[in-house]
C-alpha positions in Angstrom: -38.2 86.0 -24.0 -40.4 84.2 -26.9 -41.2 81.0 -26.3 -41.3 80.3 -30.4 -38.8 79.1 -32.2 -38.8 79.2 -36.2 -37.7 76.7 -38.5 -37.6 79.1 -41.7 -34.5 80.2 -42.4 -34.3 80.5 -46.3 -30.5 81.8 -47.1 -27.4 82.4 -45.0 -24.8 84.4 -46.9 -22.1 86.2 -45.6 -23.0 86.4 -41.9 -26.7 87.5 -42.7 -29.7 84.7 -42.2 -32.9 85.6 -43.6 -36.1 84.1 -41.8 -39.3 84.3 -43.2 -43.4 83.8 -41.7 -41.9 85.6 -38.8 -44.9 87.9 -37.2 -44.2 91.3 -34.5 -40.3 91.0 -34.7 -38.5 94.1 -34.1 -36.0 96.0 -35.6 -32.6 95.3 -33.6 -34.3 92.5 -31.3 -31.8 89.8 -29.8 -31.6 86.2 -31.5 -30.6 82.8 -30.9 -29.7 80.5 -33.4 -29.3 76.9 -33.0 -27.5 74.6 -35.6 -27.6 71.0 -36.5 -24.8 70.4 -34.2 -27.3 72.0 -31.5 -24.5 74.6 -30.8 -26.0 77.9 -30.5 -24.5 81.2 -32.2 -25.8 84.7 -31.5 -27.4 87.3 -33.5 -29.3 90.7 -33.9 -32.1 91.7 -36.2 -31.3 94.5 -38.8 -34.1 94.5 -40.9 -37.9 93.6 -40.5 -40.7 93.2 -42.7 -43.8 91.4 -43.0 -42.1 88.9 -45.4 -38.7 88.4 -43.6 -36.2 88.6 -41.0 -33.0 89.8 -42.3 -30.4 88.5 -39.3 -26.7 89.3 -38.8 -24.8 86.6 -37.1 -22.1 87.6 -34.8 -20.3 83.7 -35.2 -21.5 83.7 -39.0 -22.8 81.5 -40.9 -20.3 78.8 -41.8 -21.8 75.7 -41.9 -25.4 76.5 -41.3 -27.8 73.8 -42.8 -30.9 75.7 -43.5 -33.3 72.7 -42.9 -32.4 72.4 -39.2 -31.6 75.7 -38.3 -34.1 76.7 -35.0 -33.8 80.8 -34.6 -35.4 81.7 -31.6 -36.1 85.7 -30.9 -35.6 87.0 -27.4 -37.6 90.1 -27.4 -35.0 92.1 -26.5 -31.7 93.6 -27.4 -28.2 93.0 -27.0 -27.1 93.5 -23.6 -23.8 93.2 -21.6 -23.6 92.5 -17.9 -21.3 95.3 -16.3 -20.2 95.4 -12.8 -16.4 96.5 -11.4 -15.2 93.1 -12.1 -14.5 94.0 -15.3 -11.4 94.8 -15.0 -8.2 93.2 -16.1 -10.7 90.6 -17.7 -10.7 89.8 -21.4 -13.6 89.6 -23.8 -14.8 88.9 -27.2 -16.9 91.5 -29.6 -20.4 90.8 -27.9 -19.0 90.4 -24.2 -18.2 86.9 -23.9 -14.8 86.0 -21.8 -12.1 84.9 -23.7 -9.9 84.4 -20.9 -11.1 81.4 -19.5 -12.7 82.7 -16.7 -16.5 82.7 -16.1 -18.9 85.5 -17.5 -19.8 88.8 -15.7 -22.8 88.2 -13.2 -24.2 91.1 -12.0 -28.0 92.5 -11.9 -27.0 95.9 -13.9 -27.4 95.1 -17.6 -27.4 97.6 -20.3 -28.6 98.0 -23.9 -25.3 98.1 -26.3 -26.9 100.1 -28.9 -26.5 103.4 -26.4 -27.0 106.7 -28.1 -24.5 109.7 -29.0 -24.6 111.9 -25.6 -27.2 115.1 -25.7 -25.3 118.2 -26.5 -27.2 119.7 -23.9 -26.1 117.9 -21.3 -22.1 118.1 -22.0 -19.6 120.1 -20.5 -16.8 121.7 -22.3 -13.7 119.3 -22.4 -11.0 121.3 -20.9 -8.2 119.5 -18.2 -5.2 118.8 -19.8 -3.8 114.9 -20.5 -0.2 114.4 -19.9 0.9 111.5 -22.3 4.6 112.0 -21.4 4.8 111.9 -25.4 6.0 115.3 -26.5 4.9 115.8 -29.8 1.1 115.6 -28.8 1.8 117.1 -25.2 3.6 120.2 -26.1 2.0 120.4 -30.0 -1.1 118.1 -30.2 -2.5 118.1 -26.7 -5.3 115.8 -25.5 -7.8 116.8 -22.9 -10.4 115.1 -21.2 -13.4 113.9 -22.9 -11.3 114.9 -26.6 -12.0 112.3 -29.5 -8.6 112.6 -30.9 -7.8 109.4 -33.4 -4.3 108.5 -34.7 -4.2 108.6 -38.6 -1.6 105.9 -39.3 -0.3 103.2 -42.5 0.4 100.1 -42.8 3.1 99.2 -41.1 3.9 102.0 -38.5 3.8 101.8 -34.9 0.7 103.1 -34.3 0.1 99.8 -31.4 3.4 100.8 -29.9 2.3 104.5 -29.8 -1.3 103.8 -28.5 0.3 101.2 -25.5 2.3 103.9 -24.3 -0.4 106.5 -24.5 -2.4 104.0 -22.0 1.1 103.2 -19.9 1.7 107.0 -19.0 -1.9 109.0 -19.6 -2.9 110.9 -16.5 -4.6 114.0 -15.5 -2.3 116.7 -13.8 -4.4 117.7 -10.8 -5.6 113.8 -10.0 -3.3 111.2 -8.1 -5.5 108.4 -9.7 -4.8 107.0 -13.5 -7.0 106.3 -16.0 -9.1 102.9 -16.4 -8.8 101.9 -19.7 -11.4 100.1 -21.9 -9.3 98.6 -25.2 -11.2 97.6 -28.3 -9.4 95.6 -31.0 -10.9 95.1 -34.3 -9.8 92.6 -37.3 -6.3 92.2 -35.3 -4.0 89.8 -35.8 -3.3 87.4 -33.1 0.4 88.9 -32.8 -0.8 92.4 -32.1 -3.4 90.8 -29.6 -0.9 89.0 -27.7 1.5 92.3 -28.0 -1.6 94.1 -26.2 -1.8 92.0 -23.2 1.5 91.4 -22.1 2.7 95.2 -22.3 -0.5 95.7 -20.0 0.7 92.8 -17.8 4.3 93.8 -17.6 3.6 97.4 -17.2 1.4 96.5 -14.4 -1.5 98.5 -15.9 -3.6 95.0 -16.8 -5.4 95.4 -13.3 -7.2 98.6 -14.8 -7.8 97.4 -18.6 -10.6 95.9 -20.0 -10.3 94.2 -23.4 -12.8 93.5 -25.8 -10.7 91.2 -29.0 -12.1 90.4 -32.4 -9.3 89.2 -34.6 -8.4 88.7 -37.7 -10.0 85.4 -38.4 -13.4 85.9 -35.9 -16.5 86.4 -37.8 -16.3 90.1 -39.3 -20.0 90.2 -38.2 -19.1 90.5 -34.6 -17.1 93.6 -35.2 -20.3 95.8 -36.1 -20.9 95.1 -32.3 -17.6 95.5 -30.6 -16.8 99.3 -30.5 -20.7 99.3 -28.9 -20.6 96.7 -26.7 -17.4 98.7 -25.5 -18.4 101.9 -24.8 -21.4 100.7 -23.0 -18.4 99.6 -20.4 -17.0 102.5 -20.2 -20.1 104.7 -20.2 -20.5 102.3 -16.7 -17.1 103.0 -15.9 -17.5 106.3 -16.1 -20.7 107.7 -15.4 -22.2 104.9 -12.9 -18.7 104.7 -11.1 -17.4 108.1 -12.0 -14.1 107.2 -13.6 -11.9 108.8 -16.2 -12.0 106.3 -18.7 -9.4 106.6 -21.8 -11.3 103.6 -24.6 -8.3 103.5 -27.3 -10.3 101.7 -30.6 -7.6 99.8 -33.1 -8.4 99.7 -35.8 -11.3 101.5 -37.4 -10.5 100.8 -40.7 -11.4 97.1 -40.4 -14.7 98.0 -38.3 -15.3 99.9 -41.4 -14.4 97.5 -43.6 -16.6 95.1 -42.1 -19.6 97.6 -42.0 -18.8 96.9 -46.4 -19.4 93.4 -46.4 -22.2 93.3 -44.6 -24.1 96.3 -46.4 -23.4 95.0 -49.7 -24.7 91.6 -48.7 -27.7 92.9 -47.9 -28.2 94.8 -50.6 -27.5 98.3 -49.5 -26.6 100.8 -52.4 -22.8 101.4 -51.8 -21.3 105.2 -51.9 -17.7 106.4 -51.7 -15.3 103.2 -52.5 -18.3 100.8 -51.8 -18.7 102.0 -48.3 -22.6 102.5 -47.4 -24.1 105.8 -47.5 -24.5 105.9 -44.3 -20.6 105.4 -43.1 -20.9 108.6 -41.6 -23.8 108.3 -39.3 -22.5 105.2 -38.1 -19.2 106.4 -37.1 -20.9 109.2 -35.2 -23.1 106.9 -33.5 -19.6 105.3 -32.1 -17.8 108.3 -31.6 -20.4 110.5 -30.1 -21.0 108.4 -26.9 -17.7 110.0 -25.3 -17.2 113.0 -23.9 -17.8 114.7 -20.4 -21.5 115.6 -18.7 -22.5 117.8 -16.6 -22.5 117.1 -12.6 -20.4 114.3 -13.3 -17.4 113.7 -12.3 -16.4 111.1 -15.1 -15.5 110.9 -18.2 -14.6 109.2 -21.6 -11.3 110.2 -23.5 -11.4 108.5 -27.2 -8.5 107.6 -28.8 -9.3 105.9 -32.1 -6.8 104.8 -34.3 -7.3 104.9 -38.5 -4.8 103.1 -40.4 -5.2 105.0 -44.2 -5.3 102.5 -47.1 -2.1 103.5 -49.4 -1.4 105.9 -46.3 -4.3 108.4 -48.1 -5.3 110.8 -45.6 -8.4 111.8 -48.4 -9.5 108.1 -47.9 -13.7 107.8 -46.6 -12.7 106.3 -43.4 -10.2 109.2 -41.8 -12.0 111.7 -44.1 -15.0 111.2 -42.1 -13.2 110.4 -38.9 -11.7 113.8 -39.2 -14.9 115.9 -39.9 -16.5 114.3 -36.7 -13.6 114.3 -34.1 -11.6 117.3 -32.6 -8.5 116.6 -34.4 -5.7 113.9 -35.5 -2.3 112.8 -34.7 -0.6 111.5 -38.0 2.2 109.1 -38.3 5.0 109.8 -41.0 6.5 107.0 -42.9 9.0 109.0 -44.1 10.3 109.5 -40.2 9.4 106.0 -39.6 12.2 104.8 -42.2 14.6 107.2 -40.7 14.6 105.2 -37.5 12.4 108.3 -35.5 9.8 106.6 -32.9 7.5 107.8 -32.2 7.1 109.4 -35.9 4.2 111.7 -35.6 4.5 113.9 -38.5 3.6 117.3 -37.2 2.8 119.7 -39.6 -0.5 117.9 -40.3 -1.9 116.6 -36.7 -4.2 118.6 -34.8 -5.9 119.0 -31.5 -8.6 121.3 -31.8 -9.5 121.7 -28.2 -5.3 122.1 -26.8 -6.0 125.6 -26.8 -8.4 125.0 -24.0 -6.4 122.5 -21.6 -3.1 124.4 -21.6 -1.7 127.4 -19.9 -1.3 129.1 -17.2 -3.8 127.3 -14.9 -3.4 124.0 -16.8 0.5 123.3 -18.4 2.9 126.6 -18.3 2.1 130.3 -19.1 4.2 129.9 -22.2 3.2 126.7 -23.8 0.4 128.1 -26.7 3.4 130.4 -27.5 6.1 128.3 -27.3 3.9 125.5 -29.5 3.3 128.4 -32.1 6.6 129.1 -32.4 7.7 125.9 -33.0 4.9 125.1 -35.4 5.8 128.4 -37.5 9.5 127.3 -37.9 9.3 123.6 -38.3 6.5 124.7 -41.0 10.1 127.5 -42.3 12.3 124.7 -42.1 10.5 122.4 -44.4 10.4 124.9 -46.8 14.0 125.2 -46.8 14.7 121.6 -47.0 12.7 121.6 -50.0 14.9 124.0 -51.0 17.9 122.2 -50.4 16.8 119.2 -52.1 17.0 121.2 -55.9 19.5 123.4 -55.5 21.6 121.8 -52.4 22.4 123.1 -49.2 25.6 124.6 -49.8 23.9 127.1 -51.8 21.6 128.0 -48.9 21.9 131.3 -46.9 23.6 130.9 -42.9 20.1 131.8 -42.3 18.7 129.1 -44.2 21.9 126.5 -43.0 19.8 127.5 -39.4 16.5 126.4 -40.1 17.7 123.0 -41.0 19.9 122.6 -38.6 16.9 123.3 -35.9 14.9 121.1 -38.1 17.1 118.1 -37.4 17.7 118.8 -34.4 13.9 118.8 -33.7 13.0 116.0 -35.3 16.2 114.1 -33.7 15.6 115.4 -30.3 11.8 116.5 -29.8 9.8 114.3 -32.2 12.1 111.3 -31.2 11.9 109.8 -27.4 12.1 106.6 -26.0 9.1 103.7 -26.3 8.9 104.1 -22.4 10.7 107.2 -21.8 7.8 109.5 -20.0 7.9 113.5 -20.6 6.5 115.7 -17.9 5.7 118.6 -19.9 7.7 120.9 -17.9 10.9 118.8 -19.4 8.9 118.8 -23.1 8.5 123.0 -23.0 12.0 123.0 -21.5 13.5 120.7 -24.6 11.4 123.5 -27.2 13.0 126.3 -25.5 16.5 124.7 -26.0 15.9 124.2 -30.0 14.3 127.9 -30.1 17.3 129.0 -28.4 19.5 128.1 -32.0 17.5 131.2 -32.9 18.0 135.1 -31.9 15.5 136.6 -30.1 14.3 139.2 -32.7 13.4 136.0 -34.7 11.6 134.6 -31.9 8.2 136.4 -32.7 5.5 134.2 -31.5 6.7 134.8 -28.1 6.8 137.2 -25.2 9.8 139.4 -24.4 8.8 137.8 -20.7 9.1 134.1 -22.3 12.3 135.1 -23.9 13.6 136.5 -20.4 12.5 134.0 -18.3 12.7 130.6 -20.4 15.8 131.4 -23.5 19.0 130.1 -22.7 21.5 132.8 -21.6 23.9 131.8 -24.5 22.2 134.5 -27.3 23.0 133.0 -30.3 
């Protein structure tokens, strides 16, 4: 720790200080700044030169007066202390409680600014993740150590969605649950609060650790959040060897933030003012999870995006989407028709399901049984476009089927109960009673065995 401290701070603007006559600081070194008031705010190095310091202050820089500002440098970077006892405590974006309980002591301390984990040393994500949700478990499926975010707008459930992903997520072959690590960006104090007690009262607290930064904390201190916590759960998970499921909410103001602070320091903006460099950075964060080999943990990511003007095009899940394995997207249209959860899904994804279901993993006939469902929800929407020019009484019976089954699907598959849990047995058995509005020659996608073994005995 230097034993210096500089009295040089030329400009504070927008959560950045700049310190000048500063000699051998480092690029991303820790800092301590002390005010007039002698209260002491927190900060990190971003840019050095011979000239000047360029520091971004996680508290900000409200009220600073540069004349008796004393920055001291630590000589080292921003650590977190980690130890077991972090669970079902409460935190803010660089790992200080906000629960009113004392801070983490422990001798294990780690660097936030972790790197992306070395393709070399991964192993394949494969078990299957039962979210008791049946539009992702039986369409969309998430397996272990899958970064699979949740494209959402303004105004849809995407907290209610996440908070019953981290009620019910568990592996199939594993008595033991997930530990979850929750990171909370830009929130508002209501969907904070929301967070905490549906942990508490679903008794799932005990295995959370929250990190908060909300809507009117320093936007600085959200660069560090998502970092500060996946260097939990990389603990969690590869010192300790749990499965850890970190659900991130919400990118879009970690982004958002990552604005502000570029253009204050100058940096030449790129797509809707974002820096040129949006897409590095969110690979930085979402590349530290994923499974290694010889260990038995892992990290599950489950971001959530919410799309300005609900534009799926938009930088922020344009780039999400071209570094994650999929995406689960909410419709507003079945959000105003009452349908919860309302994961429109035509357009969500999981590009690893095909590798975490099956025979070994879910049921022998779930990747048929989803690709038949996929291939006439995708028939039926045609048709109700259709029916919206020309009306459905001019539609064929044929036609009259397709959106009856699309209905019915939407009314009975897409829509469950906020804590109503699926096994996916009862989710494949629920898709075999909507395929069963068909006849089997229609049934293509599937196996005269599926038909024989799983079709209702009522041939329709």
């Amino acid at each position: 720790m230097s034993e210096k401290e500089y009295r040089t701070a030329i400009s504070a603007r927008g959560g950045l200080l700049a310190v000048n006559q500063t000699p051998g600081v480092a690029f991303g070194d820790r800092v301590m700044i002390r005010d007039h008031r002698d209260r002491c705010r927190n900060g990190q190095v971003i840019r050095s030169s011979r000239s000047e310091v360029l520091i971004q202050v996680f508290e900000g820089t409200d009220d600073l007066d540069l004349e008796t500002t004393w920055v001291r440098f630590m000589d080292e970077p921003l650590e977190i202390s980690l130890s077991p006892q972090l669970l079902g405590r409460v935190f803010n974006g660089i790992g200080e409680p906000k629960d009113d309980r004392p801070p983490i002591v422990s001798s294990t301390r780690r660097n936030v600014n972790g790197s992306a984990i070395n393709p070399s040393a991964r192993t394949y994500p494969r078990e299957f993740i039962q979210t008791g949700i049946s539009t992702i478990d039986g369409l969309n499926a998430l397996v272990r150590g899958q970064k699979l975010p949740v494209f959402s707008g303004s105004g849809l459930p995407h907290n209610r969605l996440v908070a019953q992903v981290v009620r019910q997520a568990r592996l199939m072959d594993e008595e033991g649950g997930f530990l979850i690590v929750f990171a909370a960006m830009g929130v508002s104090y209501a969907d904070a609060r929301f967070f905490e007690e549906d942990f508490t009262s679903s008794g799932v607290l005990g295995n959370v650790v929250m990190y908060v930064n909300l809507a009117d904390d320093p936007p600085v201190e959200r660069l560090a959040l998502p970092r500060v916590a996946l260097t939990a759960a990389e603990y969690l998970a590869f010192d300790l060897d749990y499965h850890v499921l970190v659900v991130m909410t919400d990118i879009t103001n970690y982004a958002e933030a990552l604005r502000e602070v570029s253009t204050a320091k100058g940096d030449v903006p790129s797509r809707k003012g974002y820096p040129g460099y949006l897409y590095s950075d969110l690979a930085e964060i979402y590349e530290r999870s994923g499974r290694i080999r010889d260990r038995h943990g892992s990290i599950t990511l489950m971001p959530v995006v919410t799309m300005p003007s609900d534009d799926i095009t938009h930088p922020i899940p344009d780039l999400t989407g071209y570094i994650t394995e999929g995406q689960i997207v909410l419709s507003r249209e079945l959000d105003n028709q009452g349908i919860y959860p309302p994961v429109s899904v035509l357009p969500s994804l999981s590009r690893l399901m095909k590798d975490g279901i099956g025979k070994d993993d879910t049921r022998e006939d779930h990747p048929r049984v989803a690709s038949q469902l996929y291939a006439l929800y995708a028939r039926a929407q045609e048709i109700r476009n259709l029916a919206s020019i020309i009306g459905a009484e001019e539609l064929s019976e044929t036609d009259r089927r397709y959106l009856a089954f699309a209905d019915a699907f939407d009314g009975r598959f897409v829509r469950q109960g906020e804590d109503e849990d699926r096994s996916i047995v009862e989710t494949l058995n629920l898709a075999w009673e909507l395929l069963s509005m068909f006849p089997g020659d229609t049934l293509s996608r599937v196996s005269e065995t599926d038909l024989a073994k799983y079709r209702y005995n009522d041939k329709r």
